[in-house]
C-alpha positions in Angstrom: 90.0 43.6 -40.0 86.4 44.4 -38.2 84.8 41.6 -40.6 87.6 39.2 -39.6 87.4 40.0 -35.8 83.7 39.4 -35.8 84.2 36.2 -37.7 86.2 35.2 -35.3 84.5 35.8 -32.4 81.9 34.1 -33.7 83.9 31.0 -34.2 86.6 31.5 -31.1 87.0 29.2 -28.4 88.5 29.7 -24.5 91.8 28.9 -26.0 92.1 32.2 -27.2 94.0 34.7 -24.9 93.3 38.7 -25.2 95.2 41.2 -27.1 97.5 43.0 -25.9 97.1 46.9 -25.0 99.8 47.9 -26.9 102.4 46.6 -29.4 105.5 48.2 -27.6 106.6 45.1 -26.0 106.4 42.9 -28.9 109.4 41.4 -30.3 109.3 40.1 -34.2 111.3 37.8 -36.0 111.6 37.8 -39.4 113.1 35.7 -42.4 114.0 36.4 -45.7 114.3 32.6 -46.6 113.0 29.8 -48.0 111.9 26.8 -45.2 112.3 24.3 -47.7 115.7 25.9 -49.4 113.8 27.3 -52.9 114.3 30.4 -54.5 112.5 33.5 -52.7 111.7 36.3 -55.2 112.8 39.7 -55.1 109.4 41.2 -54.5 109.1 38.8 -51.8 111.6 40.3 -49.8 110.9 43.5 -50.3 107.4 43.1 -49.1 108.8 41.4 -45.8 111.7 44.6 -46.0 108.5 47.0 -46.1 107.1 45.5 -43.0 109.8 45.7 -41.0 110.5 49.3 -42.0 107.0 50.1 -40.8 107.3 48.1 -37.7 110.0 49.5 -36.3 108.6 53.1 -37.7 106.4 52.1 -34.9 108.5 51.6 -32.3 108.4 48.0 -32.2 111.3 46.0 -31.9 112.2 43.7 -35.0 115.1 41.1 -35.2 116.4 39.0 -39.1 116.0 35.2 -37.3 115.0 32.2 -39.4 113.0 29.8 -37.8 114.5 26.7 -35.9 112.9 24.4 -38.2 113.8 21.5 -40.5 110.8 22.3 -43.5 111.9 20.0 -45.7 112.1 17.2 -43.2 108.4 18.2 -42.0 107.3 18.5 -45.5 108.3 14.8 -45.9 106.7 14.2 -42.7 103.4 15.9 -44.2 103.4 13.8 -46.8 104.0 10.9 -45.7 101.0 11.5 -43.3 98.7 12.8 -46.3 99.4 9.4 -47.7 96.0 8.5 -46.2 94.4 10.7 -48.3 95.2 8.8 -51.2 94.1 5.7 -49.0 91.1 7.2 -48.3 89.9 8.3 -51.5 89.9 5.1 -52.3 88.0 4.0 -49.5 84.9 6.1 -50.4 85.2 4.8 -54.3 85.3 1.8 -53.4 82.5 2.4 -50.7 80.0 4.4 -53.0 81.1 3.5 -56.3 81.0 -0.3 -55.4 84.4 -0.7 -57.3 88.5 0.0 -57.2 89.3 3.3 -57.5 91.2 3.5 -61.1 93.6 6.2 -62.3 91.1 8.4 -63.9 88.8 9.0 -60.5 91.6 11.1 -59.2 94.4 13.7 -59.3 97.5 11.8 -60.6 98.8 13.2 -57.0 95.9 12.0 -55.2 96.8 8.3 -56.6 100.4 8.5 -56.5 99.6 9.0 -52.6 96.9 6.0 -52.3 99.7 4.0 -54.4 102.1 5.0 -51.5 100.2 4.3 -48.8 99.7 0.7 -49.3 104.2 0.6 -48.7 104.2 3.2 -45.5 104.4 1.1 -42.3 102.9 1.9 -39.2 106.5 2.7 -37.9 107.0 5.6 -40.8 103.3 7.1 -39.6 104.4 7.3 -36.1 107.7 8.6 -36.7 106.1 11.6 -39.0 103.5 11.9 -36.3 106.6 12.2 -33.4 108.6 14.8 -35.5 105.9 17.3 -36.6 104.9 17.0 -33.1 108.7 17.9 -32.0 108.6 20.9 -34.5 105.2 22.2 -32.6 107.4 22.1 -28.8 110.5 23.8 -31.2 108.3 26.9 -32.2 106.8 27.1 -28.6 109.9 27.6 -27.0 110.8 30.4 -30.3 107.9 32.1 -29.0 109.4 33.0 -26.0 111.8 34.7 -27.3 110.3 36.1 -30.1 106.8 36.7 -30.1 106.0 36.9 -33.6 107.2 35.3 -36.9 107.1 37.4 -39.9 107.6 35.8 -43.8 106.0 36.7 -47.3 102.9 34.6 -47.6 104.3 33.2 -50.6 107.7 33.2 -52.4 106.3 35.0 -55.5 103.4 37.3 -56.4 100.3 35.4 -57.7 101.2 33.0 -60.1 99.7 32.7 -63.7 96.1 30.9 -63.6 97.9 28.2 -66.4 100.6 27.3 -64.1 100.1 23.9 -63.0 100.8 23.1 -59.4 102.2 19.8 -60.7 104.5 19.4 -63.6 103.3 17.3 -66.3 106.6 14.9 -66.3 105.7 13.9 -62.9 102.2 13.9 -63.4 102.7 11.4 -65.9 104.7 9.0 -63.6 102.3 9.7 -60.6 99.9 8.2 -63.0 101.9 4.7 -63.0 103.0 5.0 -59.6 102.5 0.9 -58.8 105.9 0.5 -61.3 108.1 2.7 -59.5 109.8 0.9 -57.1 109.0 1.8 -53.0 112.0 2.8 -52.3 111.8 6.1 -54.9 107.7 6.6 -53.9 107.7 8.9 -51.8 110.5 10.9 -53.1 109.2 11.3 -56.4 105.9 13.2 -54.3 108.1 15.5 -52.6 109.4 16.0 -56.2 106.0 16.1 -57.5 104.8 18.6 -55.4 108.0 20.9 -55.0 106.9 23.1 -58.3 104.4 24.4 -56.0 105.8 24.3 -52.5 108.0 26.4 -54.1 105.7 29.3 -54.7 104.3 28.4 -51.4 106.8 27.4 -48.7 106.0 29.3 -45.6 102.3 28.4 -45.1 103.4 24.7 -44.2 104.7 25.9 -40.4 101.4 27.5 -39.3 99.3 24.7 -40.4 101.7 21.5 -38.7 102.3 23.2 -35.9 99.0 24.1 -35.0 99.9 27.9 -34.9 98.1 30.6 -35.7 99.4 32.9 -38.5 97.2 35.6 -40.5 98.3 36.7 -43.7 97.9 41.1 -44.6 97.7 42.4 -48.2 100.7 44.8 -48.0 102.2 44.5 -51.2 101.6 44.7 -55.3 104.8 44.7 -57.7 105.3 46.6 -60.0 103.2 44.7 -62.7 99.7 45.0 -60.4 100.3 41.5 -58.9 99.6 41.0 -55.4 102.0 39.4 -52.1 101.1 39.1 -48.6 103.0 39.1 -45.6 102.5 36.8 -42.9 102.9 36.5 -39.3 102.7 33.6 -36.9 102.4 33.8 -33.0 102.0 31.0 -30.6 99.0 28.9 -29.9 96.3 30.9 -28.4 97.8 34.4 -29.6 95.1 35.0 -32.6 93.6 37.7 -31.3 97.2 39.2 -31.2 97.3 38.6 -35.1 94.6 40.6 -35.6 95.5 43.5 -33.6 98.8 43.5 -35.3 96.5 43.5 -38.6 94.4 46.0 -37.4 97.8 48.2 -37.5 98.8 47.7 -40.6 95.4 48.8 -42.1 95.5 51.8 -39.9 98.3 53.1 -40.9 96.9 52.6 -44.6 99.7 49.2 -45.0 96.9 47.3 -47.2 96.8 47.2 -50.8 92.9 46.3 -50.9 91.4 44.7 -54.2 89.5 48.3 -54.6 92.0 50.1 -54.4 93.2 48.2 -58.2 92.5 48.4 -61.5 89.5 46.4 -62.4 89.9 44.1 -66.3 86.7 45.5 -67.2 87.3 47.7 -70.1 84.0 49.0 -71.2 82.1 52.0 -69.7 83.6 55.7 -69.9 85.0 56.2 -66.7 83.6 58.8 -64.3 85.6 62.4 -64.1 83.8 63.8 -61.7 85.3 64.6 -58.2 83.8 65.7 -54.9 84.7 69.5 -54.9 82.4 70.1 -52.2 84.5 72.3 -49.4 84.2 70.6 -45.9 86.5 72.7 -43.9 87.9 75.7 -44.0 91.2 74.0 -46.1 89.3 73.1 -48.5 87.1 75.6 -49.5 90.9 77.2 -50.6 92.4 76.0 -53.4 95.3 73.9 -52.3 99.1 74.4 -52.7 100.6 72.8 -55.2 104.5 72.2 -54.8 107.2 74.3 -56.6 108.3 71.7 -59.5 112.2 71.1 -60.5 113.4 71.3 -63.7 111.2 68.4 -66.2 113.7 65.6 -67.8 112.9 63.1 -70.1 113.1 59.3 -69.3 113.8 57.3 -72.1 111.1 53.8 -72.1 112.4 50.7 -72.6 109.8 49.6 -75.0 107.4 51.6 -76.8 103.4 49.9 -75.8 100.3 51.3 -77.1 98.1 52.0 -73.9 94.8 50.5 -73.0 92.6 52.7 -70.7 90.5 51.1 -68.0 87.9 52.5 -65.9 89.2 53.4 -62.5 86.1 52.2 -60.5 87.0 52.9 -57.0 90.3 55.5 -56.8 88.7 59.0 -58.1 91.8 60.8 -56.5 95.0 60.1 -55.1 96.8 62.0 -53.4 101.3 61.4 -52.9 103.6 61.8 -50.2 106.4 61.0 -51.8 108.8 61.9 -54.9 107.3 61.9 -57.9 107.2 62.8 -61.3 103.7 63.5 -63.6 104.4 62.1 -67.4 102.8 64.4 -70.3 102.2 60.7 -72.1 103.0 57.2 -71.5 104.2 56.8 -74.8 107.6 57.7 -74.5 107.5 58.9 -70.8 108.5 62.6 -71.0 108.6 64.0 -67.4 106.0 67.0 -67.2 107.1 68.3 -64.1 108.7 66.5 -60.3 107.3 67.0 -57.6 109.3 66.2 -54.3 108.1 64.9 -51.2 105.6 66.1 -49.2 103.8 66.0 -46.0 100.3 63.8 -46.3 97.7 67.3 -45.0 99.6 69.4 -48.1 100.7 66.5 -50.4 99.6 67.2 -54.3 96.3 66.0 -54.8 94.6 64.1 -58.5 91.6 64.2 -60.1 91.8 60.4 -61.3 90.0 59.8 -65.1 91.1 56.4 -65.6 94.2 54.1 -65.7 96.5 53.1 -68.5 97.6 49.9 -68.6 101.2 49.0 -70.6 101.6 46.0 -72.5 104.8 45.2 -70.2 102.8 45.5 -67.6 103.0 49.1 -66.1 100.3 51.2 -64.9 99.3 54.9 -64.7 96.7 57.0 -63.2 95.3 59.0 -66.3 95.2 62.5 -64.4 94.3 66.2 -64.7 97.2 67.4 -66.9 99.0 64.2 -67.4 100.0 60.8 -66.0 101.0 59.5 -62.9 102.3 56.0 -61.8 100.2 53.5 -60.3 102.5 52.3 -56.7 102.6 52.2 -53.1 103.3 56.2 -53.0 99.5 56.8 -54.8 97.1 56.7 -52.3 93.1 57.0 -52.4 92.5 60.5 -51.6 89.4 58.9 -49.6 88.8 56.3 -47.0 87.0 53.1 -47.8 86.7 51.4 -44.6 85.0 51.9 -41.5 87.0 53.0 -38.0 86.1 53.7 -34.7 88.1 57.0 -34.0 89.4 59.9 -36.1 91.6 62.7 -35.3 91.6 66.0 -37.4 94.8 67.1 -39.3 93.5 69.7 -41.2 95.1 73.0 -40.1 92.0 74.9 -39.7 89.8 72.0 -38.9 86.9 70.5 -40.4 83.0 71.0 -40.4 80.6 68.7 -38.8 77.3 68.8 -40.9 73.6 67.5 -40.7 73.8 65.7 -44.2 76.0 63.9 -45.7 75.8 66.0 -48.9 78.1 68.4 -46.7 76.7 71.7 -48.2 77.8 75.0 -46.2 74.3 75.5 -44.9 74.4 72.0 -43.7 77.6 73.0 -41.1 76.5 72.8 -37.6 79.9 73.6 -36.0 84.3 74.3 -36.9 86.0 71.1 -35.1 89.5 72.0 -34.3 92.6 70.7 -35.7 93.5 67.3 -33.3 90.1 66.8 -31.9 89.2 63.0 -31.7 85.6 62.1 -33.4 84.1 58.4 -32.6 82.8 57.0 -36.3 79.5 55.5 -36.3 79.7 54.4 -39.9 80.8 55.0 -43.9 78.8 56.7 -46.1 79.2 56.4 -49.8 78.4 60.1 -51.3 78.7 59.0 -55.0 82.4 58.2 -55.4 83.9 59.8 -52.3 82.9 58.9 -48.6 82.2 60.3 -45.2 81.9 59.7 -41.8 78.9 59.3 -39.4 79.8 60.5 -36.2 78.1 59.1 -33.1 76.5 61.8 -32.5 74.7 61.6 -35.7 76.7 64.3 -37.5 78.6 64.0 -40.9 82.2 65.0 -41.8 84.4 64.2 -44.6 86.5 60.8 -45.0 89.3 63.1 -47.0 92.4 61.7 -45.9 94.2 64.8 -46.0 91.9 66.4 -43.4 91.3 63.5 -40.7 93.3 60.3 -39.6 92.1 57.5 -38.4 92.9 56.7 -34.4 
């Protein structure tokens, strides 16, 4: 969120109005449907579900309200607008290439639009032009009521890379659109382009109504695929957006690209893990929970494994229920672990990750496996902050180095002091904090919390 601020703020204009102090008196809206009446998926929702679990976690109030909007009539009003795109891509043909633009220059959609845009009248372009503008005034007066919007980015996780974003049946009549008769143009686009929209329904608002919206990486199924969640506030309220974002990745909500599996699959991966003690918790060796009795979970499909370098995630660490596998073979339970606070949670050595051929994942641990979900998180921070707190119960060391040996202590900070961060430091695979005062401590996330 610091890179997009300062992008921002590079690129902001008066129109922007200041964030907030605080959150409290937010109200959010949020939807669990479709604008444009298509199937949402079940991961969708539960990203959206996961958001408004936290949210309120935080004290802020949330409310289930679907937007006051029309989206498939301002879809039609889209297109019907983006007709001179078609028009206009003939234009430049015609003006570069000294001849017609033919079939073959463009996208079938791109001339199924310049086909349709010789039929829509200047009456149709106004009335598309009147409506969207009605649907801006509509979610002005819904943000007065409720100051955010919240949605999934998209209706599904990230489709496959061979899934066209226009079906070949109508691609092939888009290509011939001069024989279908007017009356049936422009609904064959909105037919044309609906296999998409589908996957991609809520982004339309934001970008007709001229409202802000950022989208947060909160959410990876079950397979490793990715969702976002998105929220929308009214015009002038970005810099709302991103302190709303900036809480989220706080509070550890993002599901960062570094924090996955890489496809690579050559290289040993790394088993080495930062045992250096940096308070006086960790130079004791830490409590490990009693476990419960081991079962055995039958798998639905036997998969050979492929291991995969784990790049970035050395160690996790897991607050929640769990259960370590002695193999992924057939899944026999090893021992289960119940939940536990985050400063005494069971921590991993991470060797690598197995990948299933049905699409599961597991962190190749010390002593067995463990699944790869929202409950597994990177024992170490990988971003930068501007304040920690200490958790640890004894405290933590401040040090000259960032090597953090014990002759390199300069003083015991106490358990809830607040540090100001200067910057990350990369130690080999685990990280550490420069304080402002030019000191070092350790970025282990069971020993400080960010502020």
């Amino acid at each position: 969120m610091a890179d997009t601020e300062a992008l921002f703020n590079a690129l902001a204009t008066n129109q922007a109005q200041p964030a907030p102090k605080t959150l409290k008196h937010v109200t959010v809206a949020y939807s669990l449907k479709s604008p444009v009446n298509t199937p949402v998926s079940p991961d969708a929702i539960q990203a959206v579900q996961q958001a408004v679990k936290f949210l309120e976690q935080q004290g802020i109030k949330v409310k289930q309200v679907d937007p006051p909007l029309d989206g498939v009539a301002l879809m039609k009003d889209y297109y019907v607008r983006n007709t001179s795109a078609g028009a206009y891509s003939a234009q430049l043909t015609k003006t570069y290439q000294k001849r017609e633009m033919v079939p073959d220059d463009v996208s079938p959609l791109n001339w199924g639009l310049y086909q349709a845009s010789k039929n829509v009248t200047a009456q149709q372009l106004k009335a598309a032009e009147t409506e969207i503008d009605q649907a801006a005034n509509t979610m002005e007066n819904f943000h007065q009521k409720y100051t955010l919007l919240l949605q999934p980015t998209t209706a599904t996780t990230a489709p496959s890379i061979d899934d066209p974003s226009v079906l070949p049946e109508n691609e092939a009549k888009l290509r011939h659109m001069e024989t279908i008769p007017v009356n049936q143009q422009m609904p064959l686009i909105y037919d044309s382009w609906l296999h998409g929209l589908t996957k991609t329904p809520y982004t339309q608002q934001a970008n007709l109504t001229d409202e802000p919206a950022i989208s947060l990486p909160t959410y990876v199924s079950a397979k490793g695929m990715p969702l976002g969640i998105q929220f929308n506030a009214a015009k002038g309220q970005d810099r709302l957006l991103m302190k709303v974002g900036e809480l989220f990745e706080q509070h550890h909500q993002f599901k960062l690209l570094q924090d996955q599996t890489t496809t690579e699959t050559t290289t040993t991966p790394s088993t080495s893990t930062d045992t250096t003690p940096t308070s006086p918790s960790e130079s004791a060796k830490p409590t490990t929970p009693a476990p419960t009795q081991p079962s055995v979970t039958a798998p639905t499909s036997p998969a050979k494994p492929t291991v995969q370098p784990s790049r970035t995630v050395k160690a996790v660490y897991l607050t929640k229920a769990f259960k370590l596998y002695q193999n992924v073979t057939n899944l026999t339970v090893k021992r289960s672990y119940s939940a536990h606070s985050r400063a005494t949670a069971p921590h991993f050595k991470v060797t690598g990750i197995v990948t299933l051929k049905n699409g599961q994942r597991f962190y190749r641990v010390k002593g067995g496996y463990i699944r790869v979900n929202a409950a597994a998180h990177n024992l170490y921070y990988q971003r930068k902050t501007k304040r920690v707190a200490v958790i640890a119960k004894h405290g933590i060391y401040e040090y000259r180095h960032a090597t953090l040996k014990a002759n390199q202590r300069v003083k015991l900070v106490k358990p809830k002091t607040v540090l100001k961060v200067k910057k990350i430091v990369f130690q080999g695979h685990v990280t550490r904090y420069q304080l402002t005062n030019g000191h070092y401590i350790t970025a282990n996330r069971q020993f400080i919390q960010w502020r």
